[in-house]
C-alpha positions as CSV (number, residue, x, y, z in Angstrom):
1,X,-57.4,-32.5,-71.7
2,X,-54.7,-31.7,-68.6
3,X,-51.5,-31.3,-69.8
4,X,-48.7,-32.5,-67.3
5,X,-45.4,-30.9,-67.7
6,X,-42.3,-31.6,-66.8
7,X,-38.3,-30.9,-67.9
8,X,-37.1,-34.4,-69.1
9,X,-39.3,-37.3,-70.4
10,X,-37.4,-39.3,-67.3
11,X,-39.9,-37.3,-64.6
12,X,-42.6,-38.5,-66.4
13,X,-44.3,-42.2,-66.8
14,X,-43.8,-43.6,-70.4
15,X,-47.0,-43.5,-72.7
16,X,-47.8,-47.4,-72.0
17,X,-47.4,-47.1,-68.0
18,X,-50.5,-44.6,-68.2
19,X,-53.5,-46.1,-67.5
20,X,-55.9,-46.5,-71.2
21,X,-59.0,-45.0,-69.2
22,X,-57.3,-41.7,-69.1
23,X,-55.4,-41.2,-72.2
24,X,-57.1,-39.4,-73.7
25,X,-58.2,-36.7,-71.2
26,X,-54.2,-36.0,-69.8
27,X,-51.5,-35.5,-71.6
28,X,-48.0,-35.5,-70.6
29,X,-45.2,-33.3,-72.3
30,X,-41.2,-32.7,-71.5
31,X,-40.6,-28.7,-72.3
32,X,-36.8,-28.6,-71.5
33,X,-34.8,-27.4,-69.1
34,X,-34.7,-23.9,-67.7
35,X,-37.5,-20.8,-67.5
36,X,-37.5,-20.1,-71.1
37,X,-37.3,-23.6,-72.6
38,X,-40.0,-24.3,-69.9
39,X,-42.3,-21.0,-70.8
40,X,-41.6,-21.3,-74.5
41,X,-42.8,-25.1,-74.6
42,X,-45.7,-24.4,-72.3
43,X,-46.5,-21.7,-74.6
44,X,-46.4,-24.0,-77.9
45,X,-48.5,-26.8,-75.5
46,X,-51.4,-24.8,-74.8
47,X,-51.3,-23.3,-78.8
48,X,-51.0,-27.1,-79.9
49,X,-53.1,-29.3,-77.8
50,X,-55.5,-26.2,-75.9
51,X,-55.6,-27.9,-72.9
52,X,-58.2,-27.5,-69.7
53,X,-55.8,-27.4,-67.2
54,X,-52.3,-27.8,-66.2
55,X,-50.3,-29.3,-64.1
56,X,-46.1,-28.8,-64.2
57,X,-44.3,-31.9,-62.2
58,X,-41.4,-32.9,-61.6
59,X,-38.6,-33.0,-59.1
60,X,-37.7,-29.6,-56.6
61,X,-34.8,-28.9,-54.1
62,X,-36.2,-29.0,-50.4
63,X,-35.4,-25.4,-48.4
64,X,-38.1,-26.4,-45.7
65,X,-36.1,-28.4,-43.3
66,X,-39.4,-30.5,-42.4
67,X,-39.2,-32.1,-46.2
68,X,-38.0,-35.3,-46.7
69,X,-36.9,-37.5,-50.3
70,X,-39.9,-38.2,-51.5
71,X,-42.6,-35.9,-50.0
72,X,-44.7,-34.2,-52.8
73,X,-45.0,-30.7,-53.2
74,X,-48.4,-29.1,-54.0
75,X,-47.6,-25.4,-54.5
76,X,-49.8,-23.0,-53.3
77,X,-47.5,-19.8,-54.6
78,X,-44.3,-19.7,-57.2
79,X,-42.0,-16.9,-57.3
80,X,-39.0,-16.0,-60.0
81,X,-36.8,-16.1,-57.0
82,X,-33.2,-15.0,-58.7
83,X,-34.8,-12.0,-60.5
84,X,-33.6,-8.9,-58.6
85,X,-34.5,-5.5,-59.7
86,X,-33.6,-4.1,-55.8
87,X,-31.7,-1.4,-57.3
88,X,-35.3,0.3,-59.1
89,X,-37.1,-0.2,-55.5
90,X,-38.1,-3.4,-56.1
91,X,-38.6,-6.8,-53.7
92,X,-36.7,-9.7,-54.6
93,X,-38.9,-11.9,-57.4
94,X,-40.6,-8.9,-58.8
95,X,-40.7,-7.0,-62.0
96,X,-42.2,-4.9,-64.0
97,X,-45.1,-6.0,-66.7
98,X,-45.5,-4.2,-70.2
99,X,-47.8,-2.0,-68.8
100,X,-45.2,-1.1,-66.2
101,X,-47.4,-2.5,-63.3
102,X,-45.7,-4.6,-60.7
103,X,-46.3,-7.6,-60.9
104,X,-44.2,-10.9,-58.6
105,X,-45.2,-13.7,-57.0
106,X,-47.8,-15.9,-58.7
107,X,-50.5,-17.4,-56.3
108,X,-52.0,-20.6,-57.9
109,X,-56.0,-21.5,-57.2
110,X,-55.7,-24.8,-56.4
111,X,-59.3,-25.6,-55.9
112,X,-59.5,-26.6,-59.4
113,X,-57.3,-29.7,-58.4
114,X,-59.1,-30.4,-55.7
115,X,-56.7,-32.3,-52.7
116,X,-57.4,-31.2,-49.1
117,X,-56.3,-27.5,-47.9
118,X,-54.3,-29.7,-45.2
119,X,-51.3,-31.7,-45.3
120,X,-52.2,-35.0,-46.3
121,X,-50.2,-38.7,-46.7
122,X,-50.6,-40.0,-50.3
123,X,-49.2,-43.7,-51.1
124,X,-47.0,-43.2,-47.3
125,X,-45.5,-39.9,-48.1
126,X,-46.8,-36.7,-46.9
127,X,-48.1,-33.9,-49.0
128,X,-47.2,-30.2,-48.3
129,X,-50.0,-28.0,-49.3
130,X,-48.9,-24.4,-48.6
131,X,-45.5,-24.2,-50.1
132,X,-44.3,-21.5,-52.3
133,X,-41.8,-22.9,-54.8
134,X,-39.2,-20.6,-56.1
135,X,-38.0,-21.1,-59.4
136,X,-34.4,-20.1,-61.4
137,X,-32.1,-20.4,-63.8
138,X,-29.6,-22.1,-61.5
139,X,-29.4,-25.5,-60.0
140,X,-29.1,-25.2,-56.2
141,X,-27.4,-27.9,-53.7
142,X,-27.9,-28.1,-50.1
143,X,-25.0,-25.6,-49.1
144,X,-26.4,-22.7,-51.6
145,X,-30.0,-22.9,-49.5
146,X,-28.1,-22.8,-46.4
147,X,-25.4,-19.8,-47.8
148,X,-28.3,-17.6,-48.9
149,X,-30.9,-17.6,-45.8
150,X,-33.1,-15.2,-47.7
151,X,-34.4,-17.5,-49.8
152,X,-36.6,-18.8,-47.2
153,X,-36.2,-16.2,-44.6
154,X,-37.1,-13.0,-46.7
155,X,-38.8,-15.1,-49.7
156,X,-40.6,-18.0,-47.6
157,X,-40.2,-20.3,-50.4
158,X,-40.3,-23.7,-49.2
159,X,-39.0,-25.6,-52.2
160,X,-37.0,-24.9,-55.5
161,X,-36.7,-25.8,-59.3
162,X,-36.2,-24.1,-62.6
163,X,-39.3,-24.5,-64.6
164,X,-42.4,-24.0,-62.0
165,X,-42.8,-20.0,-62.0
166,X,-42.6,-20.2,-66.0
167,X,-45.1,-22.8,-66.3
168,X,-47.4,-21.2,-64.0
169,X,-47.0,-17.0,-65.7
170,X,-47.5,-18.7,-69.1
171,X,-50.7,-20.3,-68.2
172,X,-51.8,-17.7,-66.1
173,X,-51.2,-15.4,-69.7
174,X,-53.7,-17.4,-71.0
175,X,-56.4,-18.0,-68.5
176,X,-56.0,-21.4,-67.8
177,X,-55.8,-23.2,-64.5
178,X,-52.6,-24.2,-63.2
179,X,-51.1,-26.4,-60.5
180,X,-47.5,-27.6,-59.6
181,X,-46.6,-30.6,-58.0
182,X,-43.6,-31.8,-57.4
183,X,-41.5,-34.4,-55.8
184,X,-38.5,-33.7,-53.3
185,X,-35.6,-35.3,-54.7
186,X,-32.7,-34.0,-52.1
187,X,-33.6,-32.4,-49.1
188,X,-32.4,-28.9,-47.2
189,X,-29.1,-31.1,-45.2
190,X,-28.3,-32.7,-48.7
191,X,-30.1,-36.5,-48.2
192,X,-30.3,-37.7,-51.9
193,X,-31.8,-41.0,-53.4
194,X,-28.5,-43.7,-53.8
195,X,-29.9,-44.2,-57.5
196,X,-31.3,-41.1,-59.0
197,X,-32.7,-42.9,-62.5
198,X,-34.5,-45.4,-59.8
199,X,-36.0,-42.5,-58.3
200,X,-37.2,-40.6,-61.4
201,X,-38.8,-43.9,-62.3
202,X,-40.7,-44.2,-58.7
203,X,-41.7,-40.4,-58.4
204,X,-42.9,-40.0,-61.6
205,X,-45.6,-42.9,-61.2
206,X,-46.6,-41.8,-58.0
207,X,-47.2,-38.0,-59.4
208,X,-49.2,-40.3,-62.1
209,X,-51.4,-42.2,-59.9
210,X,-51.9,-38.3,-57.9
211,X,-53.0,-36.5,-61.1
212,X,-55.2,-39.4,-61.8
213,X,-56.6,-39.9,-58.9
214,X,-57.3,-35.6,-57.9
215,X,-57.5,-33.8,-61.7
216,X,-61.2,-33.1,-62.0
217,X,-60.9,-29.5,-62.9
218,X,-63.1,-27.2,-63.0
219,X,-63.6,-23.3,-64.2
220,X,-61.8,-21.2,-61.6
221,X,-58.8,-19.1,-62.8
222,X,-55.7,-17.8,-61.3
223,X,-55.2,-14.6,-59.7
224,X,-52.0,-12.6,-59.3
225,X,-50.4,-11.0,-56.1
């Protein structure tokens, strides 16, 4: 089974909406808002259900200027982007593990969830492929991106949430493949859907209809930066 994660149970598609051919092979879970609601539910997921493969979804905050209300986000890379450890010598987004090794920015191997390795339209919306999403324990508007240039001038993150980065360390802890995809729900000037619930309701069948239509995983695992 894939498990598909996201905060709320409003970014994803009620039980009925999914399809019967598929499940039973994909799953889809709320884990809460925030890193560690997200990395503690992930954690209880994969204990509970041992899934194949996951996906985290959802909605992000748009830092490339290109993105547009809608556009989904296939992240290649997720960083803990509001950790900051400069003082002990360390970049932004880095830390130190329980071995004291360094260890930062998470690079996903998408090739278990297998769209192109090119930007791509799905359902009249483009796809961004190479897109590091940064992740925090903060909700950002438009004017905090454009205040704090370093989050895609020093970082290059293209995208933010709160939840991706902990989805993605907590199944890279257990060896299982991971992906994040994401839809852009208000972009870097501040452009936001008129009805947000409306919105929810849209994005989260489209990422539905995109899980179903790429998740044919197979055995690759993650590897760390």
């Amino acid at each position: 089974m894939i498990a598909v994660l996201a905060s709320s149970k409003g970014e994803l598609v009620p039980a009925e909406q999914v399809p019967q051919a598929y499940r039973a092979s994909i799953g889809w879970f709320a884990i809460g808002v925030g890193k560690v609601q997200a990395s503690l539910n992930t954690h209880r997921i994969i204990g509970e259900f041992r899934p194949t493969g996951i996906i985290g979804t959802g909605t992000c905050g748009a830092v490339d200027p290109r993105m547009q209300v809608g556009d989904l986000v296939l992240a290649s890379e997720t960083v803990d982007y509001d950790l900051d450890l400069r003082r002990f010598g360390l970049d932004r987004g880095t830390t130190f593990d329980k071995d004291g090794n360094r260890i930062g920015t998470l690079r996903l191997d998408v090739s278990w969830f297998p769209p192109p390795a090119t930007d791509m339209i799905f359902e009249g919306r483009r796809v961004w492929h190479q897109v590091c999403i940064g992740s925090a324990d903060r909700f950002l508007v438009a004017a905090d991106r454009q205040e704090n240039p370093w989050i895609a001038g020093e970082m290059h993150i293209g995208a933010v949430d709160m939840e991706s980065h902990a989805i993605a360390a907590t199944a890279f802890a257990t060896g299982i493949p991971v992906s994040i995809v994401r839809v852009v729900s208000d972009t870097h000037r501040g452009e936001r859907p008129r009805s947000y619930a409306s919105f929810l309701a849209h994005a989260a069948a489209s990422v539905m209809r995109f899980v179903i239509q790429y998740s044919l995983p197979n055995e690759k695992s993650p590897t760390i930066l």
